[in-house]
N, C-alpha and C positions, 0 to 999 in steps of 0.2 A: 256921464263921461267915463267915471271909472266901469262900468257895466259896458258900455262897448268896449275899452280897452282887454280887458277879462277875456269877453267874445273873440278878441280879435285875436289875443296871444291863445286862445284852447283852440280855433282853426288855423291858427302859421304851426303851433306844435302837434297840431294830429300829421301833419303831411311832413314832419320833418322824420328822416330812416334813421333810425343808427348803424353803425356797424356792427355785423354779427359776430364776430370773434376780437379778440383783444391777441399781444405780441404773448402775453400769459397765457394765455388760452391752447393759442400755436405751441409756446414750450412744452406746456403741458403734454398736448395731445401725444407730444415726439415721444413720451414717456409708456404710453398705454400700449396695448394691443391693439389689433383691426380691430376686433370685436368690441371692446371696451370705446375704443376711438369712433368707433360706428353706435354707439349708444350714446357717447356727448354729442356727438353731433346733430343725431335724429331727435334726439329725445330731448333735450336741452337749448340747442339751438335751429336756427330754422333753416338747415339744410336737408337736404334729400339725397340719395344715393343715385346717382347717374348710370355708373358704369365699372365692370370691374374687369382687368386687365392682368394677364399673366408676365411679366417681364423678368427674365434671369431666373426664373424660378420663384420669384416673390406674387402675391397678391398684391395687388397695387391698384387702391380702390380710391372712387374718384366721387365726388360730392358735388352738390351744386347749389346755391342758397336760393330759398325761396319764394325771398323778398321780392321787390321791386323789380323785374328786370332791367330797368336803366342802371341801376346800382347793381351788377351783376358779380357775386363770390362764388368762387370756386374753390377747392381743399382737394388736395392728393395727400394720401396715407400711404403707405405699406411699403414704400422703399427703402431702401436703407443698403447697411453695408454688414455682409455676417464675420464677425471674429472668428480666429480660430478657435476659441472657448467655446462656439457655438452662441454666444450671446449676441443681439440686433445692435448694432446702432439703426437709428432709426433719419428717416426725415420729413417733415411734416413741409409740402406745398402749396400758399395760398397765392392767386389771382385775384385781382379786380380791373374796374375800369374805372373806380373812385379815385381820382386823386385824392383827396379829404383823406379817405381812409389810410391809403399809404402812409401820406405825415403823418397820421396818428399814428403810427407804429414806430417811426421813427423817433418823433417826440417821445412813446411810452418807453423803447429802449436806453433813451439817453437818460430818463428818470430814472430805468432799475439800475440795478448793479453790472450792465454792460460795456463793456470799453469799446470806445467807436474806432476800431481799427484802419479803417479806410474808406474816405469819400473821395468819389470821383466820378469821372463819365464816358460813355462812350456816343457811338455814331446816333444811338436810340433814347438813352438812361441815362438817368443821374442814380450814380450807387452808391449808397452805405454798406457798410458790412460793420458787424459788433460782434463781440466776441465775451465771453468770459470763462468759466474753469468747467459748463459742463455744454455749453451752444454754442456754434458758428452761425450765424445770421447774416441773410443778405437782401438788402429791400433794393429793389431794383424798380425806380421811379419813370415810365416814360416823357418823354421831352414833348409828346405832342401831346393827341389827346387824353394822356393822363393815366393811361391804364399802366400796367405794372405787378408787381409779383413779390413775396418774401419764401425765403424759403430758409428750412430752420433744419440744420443736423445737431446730432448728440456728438460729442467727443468721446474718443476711447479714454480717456482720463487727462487731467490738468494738463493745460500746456503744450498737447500737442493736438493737431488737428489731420 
């Protein structure tokens, strides 16, 4: 009895996916360069480089997870916003069509040190936004089939966005 049970949990967890990136993962990335940002991601995690795109003058490079395609991630890199100091803020874009994964992102913000600034909804989404003294974040959950988006800028410093 215990030997089929064994069997039976090592085939339900081969076919169970996780999610490729964590709401850490996204902070992080915001911090790196393309270059650096295109080595965690290939090297580290299981996405691939799709496509790269010129926008404002930025490289604005586009990912696309490996895994599953039913469970499909996507990540944009290279946008941002340039100071006058010449430094990036940066913003890191993630898609799916997991719901699962969304709330976990949600859940893992309300565990860090982030303040949940505003939830609410539109014609499509239920939205969270968090915030704290160096991210704005905003998990945009859709209302049907589930797919959805977070997307993470840097602040120019405390307090203001």
């Amino acid at each position: 009895m215990k030997r089929a049970l064994l069997i039976m949990l090592l085939f339900t967890c081969g076919y169970v996916q996780a999610q490729s990136l964590t709401l850490n993962d996204l902070t992080n990335l915001a911090q790196l360069s393309n270059g650096e940002a295109h080595d965690y991601l290939v090297l580290s995690r299981k996405f691939k480089r799709d496509y790269i795109q010129k926008i404002n003058g930025k490289q604005v490079e586009n990912y696309k997870g490996l895994a599953d395609t039913t469970k499909r991630e996507t990540v944009i890199i290279g946008d941002g916003q340039k100071l006058d100091n010449g430094a990036l803020l940066r913003n890191v874009y993630y898609a799916t069509n997991n719901r699962k994964f969304l709330l976990n992102m949600i859940a893992q913000a309300k565990q860090s040190n982030f303040k949940q600034s505003f939830t609410g909804m539109d014609a499509n989404n239920n939205i969270f936004m968090f915030d704290d003294d160096l991210y704005h974040i905003i998990i945009n959950v859709g209302r049907g089939k589930g797919t959805g988006s977070v997307s993470v800028k840097q602040k120019e410093y405390s307090g203001v966005y």
